[in-house]
C-alpha positions as CSV (number, residue, x, y, z in Angstrom):
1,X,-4.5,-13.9,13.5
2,X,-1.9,-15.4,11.1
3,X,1.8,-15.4,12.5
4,X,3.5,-13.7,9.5
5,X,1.8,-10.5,8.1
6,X,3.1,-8.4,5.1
7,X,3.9,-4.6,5.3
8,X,3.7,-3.3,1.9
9,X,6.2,-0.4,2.3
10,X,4.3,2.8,-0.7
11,X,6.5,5.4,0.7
12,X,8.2,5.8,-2.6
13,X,5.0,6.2,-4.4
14,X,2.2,7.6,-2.4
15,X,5.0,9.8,0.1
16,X,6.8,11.1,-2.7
17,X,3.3,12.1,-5.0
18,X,2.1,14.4,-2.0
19,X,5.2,16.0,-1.4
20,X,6.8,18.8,-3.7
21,X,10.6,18.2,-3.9
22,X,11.5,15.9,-6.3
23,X,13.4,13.1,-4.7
24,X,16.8,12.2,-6.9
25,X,16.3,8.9,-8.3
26,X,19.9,7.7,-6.7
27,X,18.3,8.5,-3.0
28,X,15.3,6.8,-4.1
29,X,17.4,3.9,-5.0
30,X,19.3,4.2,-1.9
31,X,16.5,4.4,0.2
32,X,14.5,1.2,-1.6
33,X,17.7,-0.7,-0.7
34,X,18.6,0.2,2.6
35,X,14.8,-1.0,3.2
36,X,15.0,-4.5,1.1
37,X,18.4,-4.8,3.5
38,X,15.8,-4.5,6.7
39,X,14.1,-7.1,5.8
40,X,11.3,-5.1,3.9
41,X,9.8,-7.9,1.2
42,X,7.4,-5.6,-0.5
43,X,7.6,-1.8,-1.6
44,X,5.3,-0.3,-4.1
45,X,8.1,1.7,-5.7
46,X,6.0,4.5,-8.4
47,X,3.5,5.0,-10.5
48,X,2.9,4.8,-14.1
49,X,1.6,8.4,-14.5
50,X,2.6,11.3,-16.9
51,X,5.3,12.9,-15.7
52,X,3.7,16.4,-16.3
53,X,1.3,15.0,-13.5
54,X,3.0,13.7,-11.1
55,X,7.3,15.3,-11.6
56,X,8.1,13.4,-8.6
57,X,7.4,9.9,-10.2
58,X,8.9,10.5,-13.7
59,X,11.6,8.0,-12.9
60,X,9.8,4.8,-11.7
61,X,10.4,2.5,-14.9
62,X,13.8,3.5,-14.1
63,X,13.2,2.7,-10.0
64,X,11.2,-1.0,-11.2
65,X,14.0,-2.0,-13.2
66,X,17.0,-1.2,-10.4
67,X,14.4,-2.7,-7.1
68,X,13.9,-5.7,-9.3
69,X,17.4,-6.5,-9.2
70,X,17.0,-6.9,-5.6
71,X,16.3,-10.1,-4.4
72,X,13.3,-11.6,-2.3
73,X,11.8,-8.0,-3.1
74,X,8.4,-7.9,-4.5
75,X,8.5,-5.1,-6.8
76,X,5.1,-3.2,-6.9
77,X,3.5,0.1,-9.1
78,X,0.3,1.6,-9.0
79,X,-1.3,2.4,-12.6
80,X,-3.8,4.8,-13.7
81,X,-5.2,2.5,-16.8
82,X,-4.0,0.3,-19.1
83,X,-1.4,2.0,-21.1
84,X,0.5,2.7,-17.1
85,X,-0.1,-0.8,-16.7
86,X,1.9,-1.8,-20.3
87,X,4.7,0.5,-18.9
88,X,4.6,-1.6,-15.7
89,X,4.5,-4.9,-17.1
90,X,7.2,-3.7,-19.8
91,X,9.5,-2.6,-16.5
92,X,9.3,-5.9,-14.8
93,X,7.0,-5.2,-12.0
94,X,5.8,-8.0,-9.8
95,X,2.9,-6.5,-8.5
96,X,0.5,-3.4,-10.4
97,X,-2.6,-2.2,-8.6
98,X,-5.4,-0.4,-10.4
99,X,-7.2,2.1,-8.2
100,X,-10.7,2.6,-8.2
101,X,-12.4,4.7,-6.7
102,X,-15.8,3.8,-5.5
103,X,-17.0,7.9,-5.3
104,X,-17.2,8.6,-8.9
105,X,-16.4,12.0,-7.9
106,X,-13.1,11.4,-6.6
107,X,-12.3,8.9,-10.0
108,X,-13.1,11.5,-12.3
109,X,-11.0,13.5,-10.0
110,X,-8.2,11.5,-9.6
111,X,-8.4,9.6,-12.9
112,X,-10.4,11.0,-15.1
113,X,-12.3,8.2,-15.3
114,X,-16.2,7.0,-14.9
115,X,-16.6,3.9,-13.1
116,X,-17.2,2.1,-16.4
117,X,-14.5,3.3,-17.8
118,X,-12.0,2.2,-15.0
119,X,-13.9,-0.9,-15.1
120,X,-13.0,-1.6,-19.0
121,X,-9.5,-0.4,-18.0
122,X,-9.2,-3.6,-15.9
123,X,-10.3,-5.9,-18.1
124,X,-7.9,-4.7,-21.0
125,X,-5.0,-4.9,-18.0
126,X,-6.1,-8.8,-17.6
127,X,-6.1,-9.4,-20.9
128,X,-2.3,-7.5,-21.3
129,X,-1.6,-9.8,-18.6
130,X,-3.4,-13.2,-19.9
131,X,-1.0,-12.6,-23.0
132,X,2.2,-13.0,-21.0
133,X,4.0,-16.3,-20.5
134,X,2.8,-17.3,-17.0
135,X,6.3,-16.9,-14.7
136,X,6.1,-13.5,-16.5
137,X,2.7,-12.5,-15.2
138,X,2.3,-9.6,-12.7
139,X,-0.1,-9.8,-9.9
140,X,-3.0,-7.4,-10.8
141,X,-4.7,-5.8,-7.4
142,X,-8.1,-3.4,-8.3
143,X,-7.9,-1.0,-5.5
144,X,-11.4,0.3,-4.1
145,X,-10.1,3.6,-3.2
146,X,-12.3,6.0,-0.8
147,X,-14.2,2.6,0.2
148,X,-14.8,4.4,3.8
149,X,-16.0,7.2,2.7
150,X,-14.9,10.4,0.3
151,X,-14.4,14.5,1.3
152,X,-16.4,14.9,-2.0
153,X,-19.5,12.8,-1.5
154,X,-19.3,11.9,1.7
155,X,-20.5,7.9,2.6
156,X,-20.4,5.6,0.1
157,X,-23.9,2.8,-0.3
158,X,-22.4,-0.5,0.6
159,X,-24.3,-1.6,-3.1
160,X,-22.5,0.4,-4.4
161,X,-19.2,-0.7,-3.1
162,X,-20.1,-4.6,-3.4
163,X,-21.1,-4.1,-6.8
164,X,-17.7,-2.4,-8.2
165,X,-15.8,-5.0,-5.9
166,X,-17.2,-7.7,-7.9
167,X,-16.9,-5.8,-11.5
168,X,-13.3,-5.5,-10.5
169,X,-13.6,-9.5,-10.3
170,X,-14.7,-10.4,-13.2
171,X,-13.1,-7.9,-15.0
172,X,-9.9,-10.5,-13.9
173,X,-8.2,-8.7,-11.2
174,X,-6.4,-11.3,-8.8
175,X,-7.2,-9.3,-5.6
176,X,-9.3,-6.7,-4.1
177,X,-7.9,-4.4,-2.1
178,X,-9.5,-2.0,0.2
179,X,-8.2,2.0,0.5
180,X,-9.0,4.4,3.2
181,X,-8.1,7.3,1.1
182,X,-9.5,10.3,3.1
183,X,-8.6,8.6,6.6
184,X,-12.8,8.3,7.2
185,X,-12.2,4.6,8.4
186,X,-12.8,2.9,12.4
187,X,-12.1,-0.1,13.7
188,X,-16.1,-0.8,13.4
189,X,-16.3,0.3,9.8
190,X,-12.5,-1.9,9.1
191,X,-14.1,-5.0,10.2
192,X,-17.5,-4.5,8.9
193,X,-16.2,-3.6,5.6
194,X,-14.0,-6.9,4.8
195,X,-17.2,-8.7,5.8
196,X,-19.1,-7.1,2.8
197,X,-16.3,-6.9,0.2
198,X,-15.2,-10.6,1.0
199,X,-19.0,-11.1,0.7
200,X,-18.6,-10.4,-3.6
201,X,-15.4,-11.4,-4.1
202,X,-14.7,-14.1,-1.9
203,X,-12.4,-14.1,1.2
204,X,-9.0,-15.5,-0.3
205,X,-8.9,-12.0,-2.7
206,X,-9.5,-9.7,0.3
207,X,-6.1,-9.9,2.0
208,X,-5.0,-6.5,2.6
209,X,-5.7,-2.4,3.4
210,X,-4.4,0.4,2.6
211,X,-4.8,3.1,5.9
212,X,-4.2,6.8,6.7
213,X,-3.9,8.0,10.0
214,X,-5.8,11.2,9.4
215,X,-7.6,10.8,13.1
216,X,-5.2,9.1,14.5
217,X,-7.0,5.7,14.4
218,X,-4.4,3.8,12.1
219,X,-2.8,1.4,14.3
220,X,-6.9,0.8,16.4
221,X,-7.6,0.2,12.5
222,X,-4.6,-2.1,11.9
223,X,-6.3,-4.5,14.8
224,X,-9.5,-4.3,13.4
225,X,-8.0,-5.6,10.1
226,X,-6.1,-8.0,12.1
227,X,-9.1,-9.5,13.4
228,X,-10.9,-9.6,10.3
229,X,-8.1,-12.4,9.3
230,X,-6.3,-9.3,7.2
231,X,-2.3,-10.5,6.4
232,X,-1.6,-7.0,4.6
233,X,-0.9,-3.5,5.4
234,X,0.2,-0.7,3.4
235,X,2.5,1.8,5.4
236,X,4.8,4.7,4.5
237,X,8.3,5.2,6.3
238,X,8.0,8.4,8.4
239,X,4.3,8.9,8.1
240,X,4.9,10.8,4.7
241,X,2.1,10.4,2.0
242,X,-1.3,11.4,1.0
243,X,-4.4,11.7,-1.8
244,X,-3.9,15.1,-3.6
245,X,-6.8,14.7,-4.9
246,X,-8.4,14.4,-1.6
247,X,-8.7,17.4,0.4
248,X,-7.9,16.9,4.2
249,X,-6.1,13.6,3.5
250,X,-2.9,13.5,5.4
251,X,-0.4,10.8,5.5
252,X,0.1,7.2,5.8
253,X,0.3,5.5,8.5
254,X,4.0,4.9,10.1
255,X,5.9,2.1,8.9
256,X,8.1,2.6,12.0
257,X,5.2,2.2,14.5
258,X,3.1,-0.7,12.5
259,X,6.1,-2.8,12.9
260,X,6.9,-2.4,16.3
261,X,3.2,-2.7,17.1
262,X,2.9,-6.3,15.5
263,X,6.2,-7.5,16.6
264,X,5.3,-6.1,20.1
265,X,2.1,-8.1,19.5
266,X,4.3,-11.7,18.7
267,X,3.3,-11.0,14.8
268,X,6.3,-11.9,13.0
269,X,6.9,-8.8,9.9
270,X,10.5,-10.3,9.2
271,X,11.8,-6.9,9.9
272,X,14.4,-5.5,11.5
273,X,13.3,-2.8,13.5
274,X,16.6,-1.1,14.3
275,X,17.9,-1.3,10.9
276,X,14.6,0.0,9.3
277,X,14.8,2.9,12.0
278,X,18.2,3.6,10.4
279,X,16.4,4.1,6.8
280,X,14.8,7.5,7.9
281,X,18.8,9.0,8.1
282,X,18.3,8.6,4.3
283,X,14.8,10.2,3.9
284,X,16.0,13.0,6.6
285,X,18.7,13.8,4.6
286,X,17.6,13.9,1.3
287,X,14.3,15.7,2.5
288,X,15.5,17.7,5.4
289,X,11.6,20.3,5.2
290,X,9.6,17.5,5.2
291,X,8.2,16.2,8.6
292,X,8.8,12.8,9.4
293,X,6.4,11.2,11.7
294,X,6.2,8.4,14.1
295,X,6.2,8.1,17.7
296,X,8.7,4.7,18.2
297,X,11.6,6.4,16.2
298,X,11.2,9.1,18.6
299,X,11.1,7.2,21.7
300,X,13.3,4.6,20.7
301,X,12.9,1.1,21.3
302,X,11.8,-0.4,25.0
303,X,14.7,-2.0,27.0
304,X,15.0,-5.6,26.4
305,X,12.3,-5.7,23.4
306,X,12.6,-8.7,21.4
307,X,11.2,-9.0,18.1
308,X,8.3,-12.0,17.1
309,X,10.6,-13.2,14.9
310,X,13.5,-13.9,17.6
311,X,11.6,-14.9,20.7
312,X,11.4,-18.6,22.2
313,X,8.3,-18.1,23.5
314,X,6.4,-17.2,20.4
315,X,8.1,-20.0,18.4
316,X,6.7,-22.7,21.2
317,X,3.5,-21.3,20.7
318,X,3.4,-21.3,16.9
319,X,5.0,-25.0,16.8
320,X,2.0,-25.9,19.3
């Protein structure tokens, strides 16, 4: 298991696309801070949809342009096609992932697109991209989405699966990631499933999941990912976030709970656990209906705990 892993905070775009208040862009702000201040280095702040879709993201070029200000923050945004991906790029985003979903059902769906079509989507992203000055270039992630398994058409053929992942990879995305959109995945199925998308598109662009804590396996699923050599997990503060184009797909798993997990575990996040615990004031207040989850901000933290990052021990045994 590497040392240092990644938490890829999405609560501000897949929470706030599930939910139906509209967050207001200044507590959206407030909240992408206060995280970035905890030690947060990546958040996945929007998505480049139409506003008459999705009301509650009508505001991220606005959000990319005020979280890029922040600095050390990776500034990410999810984008339906090419013209969201424009937007992105035009906004200053570090980081744009293209979802595809490997249930065609649940792209035409979510997307309105055939697999082809997402397919030629990516390549006109690379080539937006292969245009820019290089310090200028975004990272570009194609998202299998529903890779587990889909509410609509149930289990996906691995061909299936290994054939998109390496469409997505010539097509010129950078990375592959892998999206249990419907909460279908287990530890079993994690590990087996970085095995066969690493099989395609090799094991440096297979990095990182995306997880939902539908059955409550998250955090079993987090280990399996860890032990697959995984370096990356998406997580929502509070638990809030889900597909709504995925029936029975409830939220992400807890940012909260991942982190005290891994720093329980001697995995360094670069977190601050008490300060991040102190975000969900912000998210409370703002959203005061909306069920936060997570069992470490209830309980609190365990007398004496020390984090990875701040323990002797753990620093002897990484220098050995």
């Amino acid at each position: 298991m590497s040392a240092r892993i990644l938490i890829s905070e999405v609560g501000p775009r897949d929470g706030l696309q599930s939910i139906a208040p509209v967050l207001p862009t200044d507590v959206k702000k407030a909240w992408i801070a206060a995280e970035a201040a905890a030690g947060v280095t990546e958040i996945e702040v929007g998505s480049f949809v139409p506003a008459k879709l999705l009301p509650q993201l009508a505001d991220t070029g606005e959000i990319v342009a005020y979280a890029r200000t922040i600095p050390g923050l990776t500034v990410a945004a999810l984008v339906p096609n090419a013209k969201g991906a424009a937007a992105a790029i035009a906004a200053g985003a570090h980081k744009i992932t293209l979802p595809l979903s490997v249930s065609e059902s649940h792209s035409l769906a979510n997307l309105r697109r055939t697999h082809e079509q997402v397919i030629a989507e990516a390549g006109q992203i690379a080539a937006l991209i292969a245009d820019l000055p290089a310090e200028c270039r975004p990272h570009f992630e194609g998202s299998l989405s529903t890779v587990f398994g889909c509410t609509l058409e149930g289990a996906i053929p691995d061909r299936q699966i290994a054939r998109l992942a390496e469409a997505l990879m010539a097509a010129g995305c950078d990375e592959i990631g892998l999206a249990d959109t419907n909460g279908y995945a287990d530890p079993s199925g994690v590990r087996r499933m970085v095995r066969l998308v690493r099989g395609v598109a090799g094991e440096a662009a297979v990095t990182g999941i995306h997880l939902h804590n539908t059955r409550g396996l998250g955090l079993a699923n987090v280990l399996a990912g860890l032990e697959a050599g995984l370096t990356t997990f998406d997580s929502s503060l509070g638990g809030l976030g889900g597909c709504p184009f995925a029936p029975g797909a409830s939220g992400n798993i807890v940012t909260e709970d991942l982190v005290f997990m891994l720093e329980a575990m001697g995995l360094d996040t670069g977190i601050d656990l008490p300060g991040l615990l102190d975000v969900r004031r912000i998210l409370h207040a703002a959203l005061p209906e909306e069920p936060l989850y997570g069992f470490t901000p209830e309980a609190g933290l365990p007398l004496g705990f020390t984090p990875a990052g701040t323990r002797t021990d753990f620093a002897m045994e990484t220098a050995q």
